[in-house]
C-alpha positions as a printed Julia matrix, in Angstrom:
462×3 Matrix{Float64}:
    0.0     0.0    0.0
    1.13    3.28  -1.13
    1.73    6.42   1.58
   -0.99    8.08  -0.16
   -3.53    5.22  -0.19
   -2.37    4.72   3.87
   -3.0     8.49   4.21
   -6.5     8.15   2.37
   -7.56    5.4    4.24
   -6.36    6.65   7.73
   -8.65    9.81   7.14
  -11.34    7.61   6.0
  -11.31    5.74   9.12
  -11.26    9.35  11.35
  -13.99   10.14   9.67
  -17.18   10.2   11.7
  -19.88    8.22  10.37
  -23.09    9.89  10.56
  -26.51    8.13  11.86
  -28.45    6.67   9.01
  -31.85    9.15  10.06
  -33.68    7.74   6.65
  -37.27    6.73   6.35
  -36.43    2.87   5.39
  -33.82    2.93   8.16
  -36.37    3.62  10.93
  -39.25    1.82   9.24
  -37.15   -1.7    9.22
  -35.69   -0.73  13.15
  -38.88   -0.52  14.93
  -40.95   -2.82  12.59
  -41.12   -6.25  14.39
  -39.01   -8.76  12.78
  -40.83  -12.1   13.38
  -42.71  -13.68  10.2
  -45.33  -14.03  12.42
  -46.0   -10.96  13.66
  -45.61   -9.17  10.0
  -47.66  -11.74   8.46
  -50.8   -10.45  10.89
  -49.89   -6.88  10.5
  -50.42   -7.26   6.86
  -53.68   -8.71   7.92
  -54.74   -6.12  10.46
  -53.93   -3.13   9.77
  -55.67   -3.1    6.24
  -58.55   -4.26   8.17
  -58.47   -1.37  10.79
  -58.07    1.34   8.29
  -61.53    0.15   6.22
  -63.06   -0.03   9.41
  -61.85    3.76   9.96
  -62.6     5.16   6.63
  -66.12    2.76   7.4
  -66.69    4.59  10.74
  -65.9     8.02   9.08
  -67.45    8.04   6.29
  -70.58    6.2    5.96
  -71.29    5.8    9.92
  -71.11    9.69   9.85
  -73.31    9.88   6.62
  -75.9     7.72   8.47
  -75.78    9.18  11.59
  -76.09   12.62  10.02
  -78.93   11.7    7.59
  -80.91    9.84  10.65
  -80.26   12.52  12.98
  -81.42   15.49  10.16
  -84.73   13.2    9.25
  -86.05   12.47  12.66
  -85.29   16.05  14.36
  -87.05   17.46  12.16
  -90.39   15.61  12.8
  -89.7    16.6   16.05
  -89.43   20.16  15.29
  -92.43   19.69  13.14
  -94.71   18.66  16.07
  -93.21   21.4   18.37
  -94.36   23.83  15.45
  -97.55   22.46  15.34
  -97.84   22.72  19.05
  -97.14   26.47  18.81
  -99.34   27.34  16.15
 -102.1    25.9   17.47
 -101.16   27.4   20.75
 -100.79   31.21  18.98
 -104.57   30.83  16.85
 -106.45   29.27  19.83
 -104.68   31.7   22.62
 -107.95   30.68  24.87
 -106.71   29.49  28.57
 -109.31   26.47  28.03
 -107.71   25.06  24.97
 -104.2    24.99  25.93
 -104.73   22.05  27.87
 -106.35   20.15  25.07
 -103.82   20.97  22.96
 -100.74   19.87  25.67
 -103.4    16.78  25.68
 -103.29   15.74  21.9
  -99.58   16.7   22.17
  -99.24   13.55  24.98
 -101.28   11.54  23.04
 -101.1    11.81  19.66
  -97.5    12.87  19.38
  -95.91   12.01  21.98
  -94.32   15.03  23.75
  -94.85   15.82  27.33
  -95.54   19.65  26.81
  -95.64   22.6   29.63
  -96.39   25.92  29.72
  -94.33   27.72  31.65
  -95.66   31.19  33.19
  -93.22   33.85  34.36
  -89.9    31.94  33.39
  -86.98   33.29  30.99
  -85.21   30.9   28.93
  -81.8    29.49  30.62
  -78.67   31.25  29.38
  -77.81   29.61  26.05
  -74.74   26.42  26.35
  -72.15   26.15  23.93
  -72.51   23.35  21.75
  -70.51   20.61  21.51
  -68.04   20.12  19.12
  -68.71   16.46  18.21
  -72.26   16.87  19.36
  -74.49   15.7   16.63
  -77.7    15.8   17.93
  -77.63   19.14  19.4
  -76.22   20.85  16.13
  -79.1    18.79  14.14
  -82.14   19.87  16.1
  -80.5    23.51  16.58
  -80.32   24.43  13.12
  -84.07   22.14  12.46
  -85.01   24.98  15.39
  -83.76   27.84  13.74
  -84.93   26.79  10.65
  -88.6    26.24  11.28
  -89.62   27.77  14.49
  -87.64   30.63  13.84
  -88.13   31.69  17.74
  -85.82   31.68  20.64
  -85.06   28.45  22.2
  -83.24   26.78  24.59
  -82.46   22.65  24.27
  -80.81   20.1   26.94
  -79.87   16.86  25.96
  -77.1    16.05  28.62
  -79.65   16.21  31.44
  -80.74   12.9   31.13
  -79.69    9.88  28.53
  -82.9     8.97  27.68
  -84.93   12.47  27.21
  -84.37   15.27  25.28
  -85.94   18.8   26.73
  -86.55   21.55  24.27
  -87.57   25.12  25.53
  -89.44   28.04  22.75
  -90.21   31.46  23.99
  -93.52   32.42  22.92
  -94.83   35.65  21.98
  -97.37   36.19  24.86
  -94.61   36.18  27.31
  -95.04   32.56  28.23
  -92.54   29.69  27.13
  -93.35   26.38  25.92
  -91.6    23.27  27.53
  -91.17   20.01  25.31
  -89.47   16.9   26.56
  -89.55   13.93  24.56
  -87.43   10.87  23.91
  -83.92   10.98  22.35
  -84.34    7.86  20.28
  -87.22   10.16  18.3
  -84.5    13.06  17.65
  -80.71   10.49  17.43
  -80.25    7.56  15.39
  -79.05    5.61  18.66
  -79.21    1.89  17.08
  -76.2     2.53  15.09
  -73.7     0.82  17.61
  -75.37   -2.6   16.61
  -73.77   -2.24  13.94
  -70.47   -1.16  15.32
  -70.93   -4.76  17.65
  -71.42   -6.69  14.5
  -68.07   -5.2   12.58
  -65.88   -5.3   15.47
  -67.11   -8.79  16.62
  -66.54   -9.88  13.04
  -63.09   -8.59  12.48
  -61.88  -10.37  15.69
  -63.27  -13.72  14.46
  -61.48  -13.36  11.19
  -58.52  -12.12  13.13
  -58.8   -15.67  15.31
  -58.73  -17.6   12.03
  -56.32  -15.64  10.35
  -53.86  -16.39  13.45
  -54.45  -19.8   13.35
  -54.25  -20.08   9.95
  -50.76  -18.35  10.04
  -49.61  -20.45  12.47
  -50.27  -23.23  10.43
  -48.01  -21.88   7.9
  -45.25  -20.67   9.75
  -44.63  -24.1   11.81
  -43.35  -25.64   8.33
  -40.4   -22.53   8.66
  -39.7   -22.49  11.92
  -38.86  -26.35  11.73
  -36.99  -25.23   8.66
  -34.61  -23.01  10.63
  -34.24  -25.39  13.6
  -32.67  -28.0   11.43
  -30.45  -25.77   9.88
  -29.67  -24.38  13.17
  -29.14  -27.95  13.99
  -26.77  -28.85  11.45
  -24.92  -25.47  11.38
  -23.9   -26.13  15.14
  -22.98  -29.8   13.82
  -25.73  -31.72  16.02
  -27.74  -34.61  15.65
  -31.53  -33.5   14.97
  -33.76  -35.2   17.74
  -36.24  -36.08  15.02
  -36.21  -35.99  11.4
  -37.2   -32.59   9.3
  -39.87  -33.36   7.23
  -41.36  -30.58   4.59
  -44.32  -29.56   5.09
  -46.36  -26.15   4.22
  -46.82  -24.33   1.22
  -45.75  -25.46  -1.77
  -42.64  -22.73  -1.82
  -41.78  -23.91   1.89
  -41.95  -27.32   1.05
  -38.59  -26.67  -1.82
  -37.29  -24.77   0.49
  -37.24  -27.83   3.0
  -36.5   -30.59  -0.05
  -33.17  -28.53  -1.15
  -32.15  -28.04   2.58
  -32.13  -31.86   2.8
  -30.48  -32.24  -0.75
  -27.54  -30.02   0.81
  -27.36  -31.28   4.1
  -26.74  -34.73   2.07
  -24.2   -33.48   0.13
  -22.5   -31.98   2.59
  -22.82  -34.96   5.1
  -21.04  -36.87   2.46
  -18.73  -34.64   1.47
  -17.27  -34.58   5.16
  -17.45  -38.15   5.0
  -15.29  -38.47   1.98
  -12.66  -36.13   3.34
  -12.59  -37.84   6.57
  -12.41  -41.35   4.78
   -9.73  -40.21   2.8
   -7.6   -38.72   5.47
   -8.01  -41.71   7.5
   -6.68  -43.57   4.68
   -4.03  -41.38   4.34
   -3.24  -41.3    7.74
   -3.22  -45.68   7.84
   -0.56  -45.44   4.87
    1.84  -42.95   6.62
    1.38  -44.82   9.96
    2.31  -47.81   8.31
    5.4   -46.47   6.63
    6.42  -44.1   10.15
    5.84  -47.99  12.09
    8.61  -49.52   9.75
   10.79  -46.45  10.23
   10.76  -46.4   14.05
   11.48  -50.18  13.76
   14.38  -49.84  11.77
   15.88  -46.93  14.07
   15.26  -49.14  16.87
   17.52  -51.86  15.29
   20.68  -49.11  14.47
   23.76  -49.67  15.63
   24.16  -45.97  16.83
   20.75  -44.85  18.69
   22.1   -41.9   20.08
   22.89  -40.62  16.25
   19.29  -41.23  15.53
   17.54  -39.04  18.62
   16.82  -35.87  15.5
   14.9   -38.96  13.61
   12.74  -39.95  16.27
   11.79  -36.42  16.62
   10.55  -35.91  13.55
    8.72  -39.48  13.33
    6.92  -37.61  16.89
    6.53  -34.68  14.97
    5.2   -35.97  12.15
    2.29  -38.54  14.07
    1.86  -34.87  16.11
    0.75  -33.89  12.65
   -1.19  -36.86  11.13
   -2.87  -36.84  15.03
   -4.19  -32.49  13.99
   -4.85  -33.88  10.37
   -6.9   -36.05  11.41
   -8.85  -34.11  14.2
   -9.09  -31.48  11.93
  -11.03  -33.51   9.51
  -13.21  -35.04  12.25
  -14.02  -32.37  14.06
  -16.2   -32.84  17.31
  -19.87  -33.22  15.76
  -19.94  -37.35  17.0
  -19.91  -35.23  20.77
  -23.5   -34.87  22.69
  -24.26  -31.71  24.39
  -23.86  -31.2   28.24
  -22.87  -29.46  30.87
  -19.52  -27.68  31.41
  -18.43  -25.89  34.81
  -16.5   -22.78  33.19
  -15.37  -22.37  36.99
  -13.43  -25.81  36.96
  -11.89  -25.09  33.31
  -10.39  -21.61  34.03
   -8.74  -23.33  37.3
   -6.79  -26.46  34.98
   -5.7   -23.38  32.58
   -4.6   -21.29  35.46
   -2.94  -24.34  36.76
   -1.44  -25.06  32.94
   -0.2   -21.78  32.54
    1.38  -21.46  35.77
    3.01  -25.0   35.26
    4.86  -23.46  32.2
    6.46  -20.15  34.61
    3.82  -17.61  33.43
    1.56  -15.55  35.54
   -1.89  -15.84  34.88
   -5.5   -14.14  36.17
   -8.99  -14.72  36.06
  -12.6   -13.57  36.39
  -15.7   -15.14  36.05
  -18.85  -12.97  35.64
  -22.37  -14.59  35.52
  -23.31  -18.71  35.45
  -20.47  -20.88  35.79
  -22.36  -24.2   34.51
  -22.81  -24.14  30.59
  -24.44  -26.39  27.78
  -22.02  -26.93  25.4
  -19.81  -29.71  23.65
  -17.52  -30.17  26.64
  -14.36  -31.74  24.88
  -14.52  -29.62  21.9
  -14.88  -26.59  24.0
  -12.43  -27.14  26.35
  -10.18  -27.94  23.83
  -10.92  -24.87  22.5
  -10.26  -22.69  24.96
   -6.87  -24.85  25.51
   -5.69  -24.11  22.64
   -6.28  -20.57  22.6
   -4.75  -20.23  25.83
   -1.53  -22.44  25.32
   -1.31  -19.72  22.31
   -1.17  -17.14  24.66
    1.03  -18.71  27.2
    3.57  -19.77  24.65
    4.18  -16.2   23.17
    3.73  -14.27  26.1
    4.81  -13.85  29.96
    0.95  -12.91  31.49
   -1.9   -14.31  30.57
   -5.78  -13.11  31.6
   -8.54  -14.87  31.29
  -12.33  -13.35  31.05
  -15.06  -14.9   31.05
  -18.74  -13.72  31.37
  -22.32  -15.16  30.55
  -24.99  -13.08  30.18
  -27.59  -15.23  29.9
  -27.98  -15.16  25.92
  -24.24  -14.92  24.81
  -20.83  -16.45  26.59
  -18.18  -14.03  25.67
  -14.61  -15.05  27.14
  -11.25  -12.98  26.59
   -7.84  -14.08  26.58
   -5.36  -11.75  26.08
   -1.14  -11.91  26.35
    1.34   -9.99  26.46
    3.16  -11.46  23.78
    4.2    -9.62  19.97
    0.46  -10.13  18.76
   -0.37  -10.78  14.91
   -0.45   -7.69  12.28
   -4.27   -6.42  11.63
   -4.2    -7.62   8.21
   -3.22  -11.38   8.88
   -5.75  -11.52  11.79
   -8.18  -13.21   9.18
   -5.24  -15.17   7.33
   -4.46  -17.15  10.35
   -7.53  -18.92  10.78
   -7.05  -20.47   7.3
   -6.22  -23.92   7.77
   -2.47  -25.27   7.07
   -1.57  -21.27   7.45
    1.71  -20.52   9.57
    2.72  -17.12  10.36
    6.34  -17.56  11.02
    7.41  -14.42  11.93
    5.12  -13.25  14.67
    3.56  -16.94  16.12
    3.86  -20.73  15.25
    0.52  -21.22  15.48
    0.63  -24.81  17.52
    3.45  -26.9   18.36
    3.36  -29.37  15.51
    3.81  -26.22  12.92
    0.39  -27.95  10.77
   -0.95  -24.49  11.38
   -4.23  -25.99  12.13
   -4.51  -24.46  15.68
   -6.85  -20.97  15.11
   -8.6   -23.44  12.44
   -9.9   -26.18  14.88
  -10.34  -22.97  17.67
  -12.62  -21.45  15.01
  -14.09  -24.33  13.43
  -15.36  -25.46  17.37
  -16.92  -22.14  17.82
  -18.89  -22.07  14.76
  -19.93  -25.76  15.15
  -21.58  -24.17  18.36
  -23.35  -20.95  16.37
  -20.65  -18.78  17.44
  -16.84  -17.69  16.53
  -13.32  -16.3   17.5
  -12.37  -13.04  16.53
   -8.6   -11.31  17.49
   -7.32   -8.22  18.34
   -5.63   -5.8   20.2
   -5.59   -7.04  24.15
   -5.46   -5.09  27.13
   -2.07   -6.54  27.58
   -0.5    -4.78  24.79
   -0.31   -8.38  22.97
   -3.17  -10.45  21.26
   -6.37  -10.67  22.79
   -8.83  -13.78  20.94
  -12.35  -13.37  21.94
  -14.65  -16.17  21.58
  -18.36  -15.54  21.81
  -20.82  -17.77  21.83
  -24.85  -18.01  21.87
  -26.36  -19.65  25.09
């Protein structure tokens, strides 16, 4: 790299990245991310905005119309009450006329003697009723008035000044004046939308069973475990390939890693056989002392056969089970210190773990007989919070460049110059570290430790 590409991409890396404020960006962060959940979203909230635009529009329209139609029948039989009243002013006949009004009409009329008309009430904003039969008032009386229909729920009392000085009080009922059946039907679309609502759930969870078994077996067979029972396809027709090519793979994978581990075995048997003949036929020299460099390398080189062939294996034939992370942390303190290099620990949240507990305490063996061998300290941090299990170990030791941190975990991949990465130089070490942390859903990354060395960070789901 170039000065002037270094210089670009140090300023590049200064530069302060500013939050992503868009539209989509906030949509897809507070939108819930379960199938599920969208999946009855799409359902609902269609289904709430007709009913809106439904209660807005036409239950207003209704309501309105109603309300317009039957106050002014009403206000019709009030003006009829008051025109008979003002042509037959006799004191006699006003009490025939409040009788008809009972009987024929149905209004409970008064005449009140001596009385003013209340001061007027504002009316209500949302108040349908009272700005219907105001303006019907207005309209065809055309005489001051005076209405109350918060008095009582089940009344409405009207009050006309008439033009002898005397005012005329009408109460009748509210269902004569107010369209006041209309919530039957607000019963009938509500009820109805949560019974579709009830289907549609069940319905959806019908559908996404078929994915969520989907994603459990390759959950299952990422983490290299045996499924407790066999995946099946099931659901919708584009579910159903989904679940037929997820087999297909897992097949061709399965033998895949078969193949490479049958061959490697194989391999392994042929160099045994030829490393058995050579150890017998430095046993039988006449000068064993000569031959202790050739003995070495036949150890070195079933050191190496012994990572190939781990490597190739891997740890999937391992169950699950528990692993006190208490116990391990103590035999790697107790390792460490047994090679003349100070170590500490710390242990934050549940000690006992479910895990793979030969591949992961080989795992974290590895990475800390890494540490140990390149550096004098060594601390070890471990802490489980419940839904990830995020240990550090960090040396003091020359660490790895930033741009081979990546490299090393390659398999057969030595980095001479800075760390060997295991004693038998196959450079398989980081590889089996990683490949064990995947195999359990999570990984090992490295960087820069507290210790001014190497720090490798393995984090796994719980």
């Amino acid at each position: 790299m170039t000065d002037v590409d270094a210089g670009q991409q140090s300023d590049h890396e200064q530069k302060p990245r500013q939050p992503d404020l868009s539209f989509d960006r906030i949509l897809r962060r507070n939108l819930p991310r379960g199938l599920f959940v969208r999946s009855l979203l799409i359902i609902i909230i269609p289904m709430v905005i007709l009913q809106c635009v439904l209660a807005a529009v036409f239950m207003e329209r209704h309501w309105q119309m109603v309300t317009t139609r039957l106050s002014a029948a009403v206000t019709r039989d009030i003006a009829a009450v008051i025109d008979l009243l003002d042509t037959t002013p006799q004191m006699t006949s006003d009490a025939e006329i409040i009788r008809i009004a009972q009987e024929r009409m149905g209004l409970e009329t008064k005449i009140l003697s001596g009385h003013t008309l209340p001061p007027p009430t504002p009316i209500p904003l949302f108040s349908i009723l009272d700005r219907t039969l105001s303006e019907q008032i207005e309209k065809q009386i055309k005489k001051p008035f005076w209405i109350n229909t918060s008095a009582d729920e089940k009344t409405v009392e009207i009050r006309v000044q008439l033009d002898d000085n005397r005012i005329l009080s009408v109460t009748t009922r509210r269902d004569r004046t107010y369209a006041s059946n209309t919530h039957i039907f607000l019963i009938w679309m509500v009820g109805t939308s949560l019974f579709l609502i009830f289907i549609s759930i069940l319905f959806l969870r019908g559908q996404i069973r078929p994915i969520e078994a989907l994603t459990k077996a390759a959950e299952v067979f990422g983490k290299g475990q045996k499924p407790t029972e066999p995946f099946v396809p099931r659901g919708a027709d584009e579910v159903r390939r989904a679940g037929y090519a997820f087999l297909q793979m897992r097949e061709r994978i399965e033998r895949q890693i078969e193949q490479r581990t049958m061959m490697l075995s194989g391999v392994s048997h042929d160099l045994r056989t030829i490393l058995t003949r050579f150890r017998l036929q430095l046993a039988i020299a006449d000068s064993p002392k000569d031959l202790d460099s050739l003995n070495r390398d036949v150890d070195d080189m079933n050191s190496m056969l012994d990572g190939y062939l781990q490597f190739a294996r891997g740890e999937t034939e391992e169950l699950q089970g528990e692993l006190d992370l208490t116990t391990l942390i103590t035999q790697l303190e107790e390792n460490v210190q047994l090679h003349g290099k100070s170590v500490e620990s710390s242990m934050e949240g549940p000690a006992t773990i479910f895990v793979r507990p030969n591949a992961f305490s080989r795992l974290l063996t590895n990475l800390v007989a890494n540490a140990c061998r390149h550096g004098d300290r060594v601390r070890i941090e471990a802490r489980n919070a419940g839904r990830f299990l995020t240990i550090h170990i960090d040396d003091d030791g020359p660490g790895i460049p930033e741009n081979m941190r990546e490299e090393v975990f390659k398999p057969f991949f030595r980095l001479d110059e800075a760390r060997n990465l295991d004693a038998s130089g196959t450079g398989l070490g980081l590889a089996i570290c990683r490949d064990i942390a995947r195999s359990h859903g999570g990984n090992v990354i490295l960087g820069k430790g507290s210790l001014g060395g190497l720090r490798a960070t393995v984090r796994v789901p719980m």
